[in-house]
N, C-alpha and C positions, 0 to 999 in steps of 0.2 A: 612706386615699387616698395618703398619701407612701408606705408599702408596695409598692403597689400599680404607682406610679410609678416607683420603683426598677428592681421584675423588668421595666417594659415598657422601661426604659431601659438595664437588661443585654441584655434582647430584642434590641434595637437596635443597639450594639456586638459581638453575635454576628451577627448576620444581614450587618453592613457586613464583615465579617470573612469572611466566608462568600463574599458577592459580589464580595469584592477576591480569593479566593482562585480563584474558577470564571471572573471575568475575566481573572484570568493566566494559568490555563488555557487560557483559549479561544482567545489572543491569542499566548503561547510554546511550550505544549507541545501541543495539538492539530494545530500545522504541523508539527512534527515527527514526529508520530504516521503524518499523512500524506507521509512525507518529504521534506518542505521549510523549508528553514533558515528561521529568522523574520526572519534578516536581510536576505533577498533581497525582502520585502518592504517595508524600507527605500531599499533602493539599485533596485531594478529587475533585471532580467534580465541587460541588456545591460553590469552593471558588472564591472568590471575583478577580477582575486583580491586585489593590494594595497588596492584601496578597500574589498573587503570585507571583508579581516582586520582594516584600522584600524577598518572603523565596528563591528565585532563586538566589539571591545577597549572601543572609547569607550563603549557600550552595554551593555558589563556581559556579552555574551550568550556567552563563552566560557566565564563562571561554571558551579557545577554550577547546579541548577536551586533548589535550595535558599537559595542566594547570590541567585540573580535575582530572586526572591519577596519577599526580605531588602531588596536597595536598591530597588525597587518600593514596598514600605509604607516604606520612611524615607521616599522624594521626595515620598509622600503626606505625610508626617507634619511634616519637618524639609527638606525640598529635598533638591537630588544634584546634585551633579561630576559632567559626563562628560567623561573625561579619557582622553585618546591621544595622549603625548606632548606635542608643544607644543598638540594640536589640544584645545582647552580652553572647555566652557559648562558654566555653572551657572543652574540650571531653581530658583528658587523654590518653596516652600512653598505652596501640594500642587503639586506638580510632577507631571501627568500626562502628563507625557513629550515629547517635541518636536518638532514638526510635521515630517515629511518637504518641505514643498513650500517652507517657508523658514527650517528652523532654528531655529523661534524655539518656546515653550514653550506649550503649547496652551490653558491655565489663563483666560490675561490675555483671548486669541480666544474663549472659552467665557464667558467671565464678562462680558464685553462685550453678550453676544447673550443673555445669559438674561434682561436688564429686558423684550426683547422678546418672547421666547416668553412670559417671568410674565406682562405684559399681556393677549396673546392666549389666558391660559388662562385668568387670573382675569376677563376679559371675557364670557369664552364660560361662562363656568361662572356666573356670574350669572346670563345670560339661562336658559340651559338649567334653572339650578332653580327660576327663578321659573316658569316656562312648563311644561316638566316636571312638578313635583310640583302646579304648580295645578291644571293643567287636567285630574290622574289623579286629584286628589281631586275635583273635581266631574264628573269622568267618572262615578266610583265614585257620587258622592250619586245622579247622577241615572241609573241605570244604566238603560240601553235607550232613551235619548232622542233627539234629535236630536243633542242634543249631545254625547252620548258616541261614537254611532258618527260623527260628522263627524269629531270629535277624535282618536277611534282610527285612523280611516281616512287623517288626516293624519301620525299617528307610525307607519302603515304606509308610508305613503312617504316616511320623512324616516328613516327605518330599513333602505329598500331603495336610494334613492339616494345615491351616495358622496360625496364633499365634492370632490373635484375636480369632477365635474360640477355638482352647484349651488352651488360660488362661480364656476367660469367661466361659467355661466349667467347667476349676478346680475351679475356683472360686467361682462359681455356689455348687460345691460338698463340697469342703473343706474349705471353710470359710463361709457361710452363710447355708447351709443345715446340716454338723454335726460339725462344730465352730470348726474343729481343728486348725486352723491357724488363725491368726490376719488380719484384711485389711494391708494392704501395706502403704497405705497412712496415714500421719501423724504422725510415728513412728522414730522419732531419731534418730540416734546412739547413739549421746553422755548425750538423757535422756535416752535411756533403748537399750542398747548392744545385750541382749535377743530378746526382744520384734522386734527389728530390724530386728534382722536374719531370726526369724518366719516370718516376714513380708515378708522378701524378697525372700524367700525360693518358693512359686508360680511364681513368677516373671521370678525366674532364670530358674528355670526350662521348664517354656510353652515357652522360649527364647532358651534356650539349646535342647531343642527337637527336632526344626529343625535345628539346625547346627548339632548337635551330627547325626541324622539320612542321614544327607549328607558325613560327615566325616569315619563314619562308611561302610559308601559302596564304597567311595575313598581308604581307607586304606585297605579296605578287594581288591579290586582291584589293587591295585600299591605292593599288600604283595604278594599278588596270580603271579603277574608278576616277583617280585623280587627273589622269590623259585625256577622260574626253570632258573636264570640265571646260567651259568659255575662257575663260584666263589661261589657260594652256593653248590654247587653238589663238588667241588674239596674242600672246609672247612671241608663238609661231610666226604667226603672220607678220609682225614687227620686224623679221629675220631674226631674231634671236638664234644663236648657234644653240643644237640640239643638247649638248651639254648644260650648258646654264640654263634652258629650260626644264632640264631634270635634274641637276641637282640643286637649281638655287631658288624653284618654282614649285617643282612638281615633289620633292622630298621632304619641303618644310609641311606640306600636308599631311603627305604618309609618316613621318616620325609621330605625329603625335597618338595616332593607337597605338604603337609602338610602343611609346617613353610609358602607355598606363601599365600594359601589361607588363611591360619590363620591370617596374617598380613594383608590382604582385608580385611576380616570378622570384626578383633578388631578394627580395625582406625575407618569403615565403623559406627560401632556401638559407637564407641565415640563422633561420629560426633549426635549421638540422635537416637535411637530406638522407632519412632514415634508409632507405632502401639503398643510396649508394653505398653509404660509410656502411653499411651491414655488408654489404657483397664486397668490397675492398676493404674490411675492416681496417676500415677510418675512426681513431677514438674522439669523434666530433660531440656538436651537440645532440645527432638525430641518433648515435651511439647510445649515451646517455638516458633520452629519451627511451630509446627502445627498453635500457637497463634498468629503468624505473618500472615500466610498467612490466618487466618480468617478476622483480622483486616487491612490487608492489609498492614501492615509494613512493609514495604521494609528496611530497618535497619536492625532489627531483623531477616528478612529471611536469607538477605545477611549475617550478622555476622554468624547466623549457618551454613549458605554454605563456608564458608572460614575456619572456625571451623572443620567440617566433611576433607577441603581439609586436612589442615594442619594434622590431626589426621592419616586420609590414607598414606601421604607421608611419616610421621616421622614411624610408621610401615612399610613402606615400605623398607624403611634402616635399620629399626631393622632386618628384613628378611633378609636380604643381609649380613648383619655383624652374623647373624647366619647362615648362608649360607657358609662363610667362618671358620667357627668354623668347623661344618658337615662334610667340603668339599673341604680340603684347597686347591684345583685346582681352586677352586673359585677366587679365590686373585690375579689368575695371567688372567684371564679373563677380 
């Protein structure tokens, strides 16, 4: 198992390696590609040639590209200088570079807004697996029932509808037409604990709908294939009571599609759920995100995009290290 842990933890420091290396791409040398300096999307259009050679200096971006790649993973690693004569900021450690819209270092604005989107992801991602994987395994037991095609027929449309329209829908009903719930926005934790949960309680939900409505027709289909394996039919036949045939038989198989997409789905959303936190204005990361690419801050978009990577990847090894829990043939793969 610490083997085992090791290569998926080398895994992991190539892959971050990898993904700092295709976001500096995407961000310094793709605008160039396209012939447009990467500084003018700092400064704007309409700036002057002396503001753009100092902020070109202060930024490192006169370097070869080699140079630029180099103080890029230091300011991740150890901070950075950006220095242009007297004009003088230093960005902390991980320094993901400095906001265009006020100067200031994008890390502190991102880390602020991440307890929010983890909330909203680990909220939604509770309901969605309790609902989700319940109601596909007893789709799957009871297959052709009332209750599977009700069921199916509900994660067809919680798979066809987008989350903007069914949280401005619930919100529409349940907060502003009979006031059962709270707005979302502006409510604490740590002034009112309550008042939170109410709040959040729409959010997670119009977010949980479509993943639970996906999850639910995966489980009912990897449950329905795991039933008529031989090893299911020979447990059977042992007498095994039907209970310990499905949950201690027949669901260590069905979890493992499960625990991959789960781990896409959670990093994915930690990285910012722009569409929910827009429709519940939620000042998350997928906020931020969005606020960047209004205003054009290249900073801020990038810090979210490296944010999202990092999120995906380290889920990614959590799937893996559950993977061998599941499935310890794993370990030697």
């Amino acid at each position: 198992m610490l083997l085992y842990l090791i290569r998926r933890l080398m895994h992991v420091v190539v892959m971050l390696l990898v993904v700092s290396m295709i976001t500096f791409g995407i961000f310094f040398i793709v605008p160039k590609l396209t012939h447009v300096d990467p500084v003018m999307l700092y400064v704007g259009k309409n700036a002057n040639p002396v503001a753009i050679a100092g902020l070109k200096v202060k930024l490192g971006l006169d370097k070869p590209l080699y140079e630029q790649y180099g103080l890029f993973l230091k300011g991740i690693v150890a901070g950075r200088h950006y220095n242009n004569g007297p004009d003088q900021t230093f960005c902390p450690a991980p320094c993901l570079g400095l906001s265009t819209t006020d100067n200031q270092p994008v890390w502190p604005t991102l880390l602020g807004a991440l307890p929010v989107t983890a909330s909203l992801a680990a909220g939604a991602a509770v309901i969605w697996l309790l609902f989700g994987v319940g109601t596909g395994v007893l789709s799957a037991l009871r297959k052709r029932s009332f209750l599977d095609r009700a069921t199916m027929a509900t994660a067809l449309a919680g798979v066809s509808l987008p989350v903007y329209f069914t949280g401005l829908l619930a919100s529409a009903i349940f907060v502003y037409k009979l006031n059962w719930l709270p707005n979302s926005s502006g409510i604490s934790f740590a002034d009112d604990p309550g008042g939170w949960f109410q709040g959040m309680l729409l959010p997670w939900i119009s977010l949980a709908f479509l993943y639970a409505a996906t999850y639910a027709r995966l489980t009912r289909a990897t449950m329905l294939d795991v039933m008529g394996e031989d090893y299911i039919r020979t447990a059977r036949a042992k007498g095994l009571a039907e209970r310990v045939v499905v949950g201690k038989h027949a669901m260590r198989s069905t979890l493992t599609p499960i625990l991959t997409i789960f781990g896409m789905d959670l990093g994915g959303l930690l990285g910012g759920a722009i569409l929910t936190e827009n429709v519940f204005n939620l000042r998350g990361l997928g906020f931020w995100a969005l606020t960047g690419i209004q205003k054009s801050d290249l900073p801020m978009i990038m810090g979210v995009t490296l944010f999202a990577a990092f999120f995906i990847i380290v889920a990614n090894l959590v799937v893996d290290l559950l993977y061998a829990v599941v499935d310890p043939r794993v370990r030697l793969a």
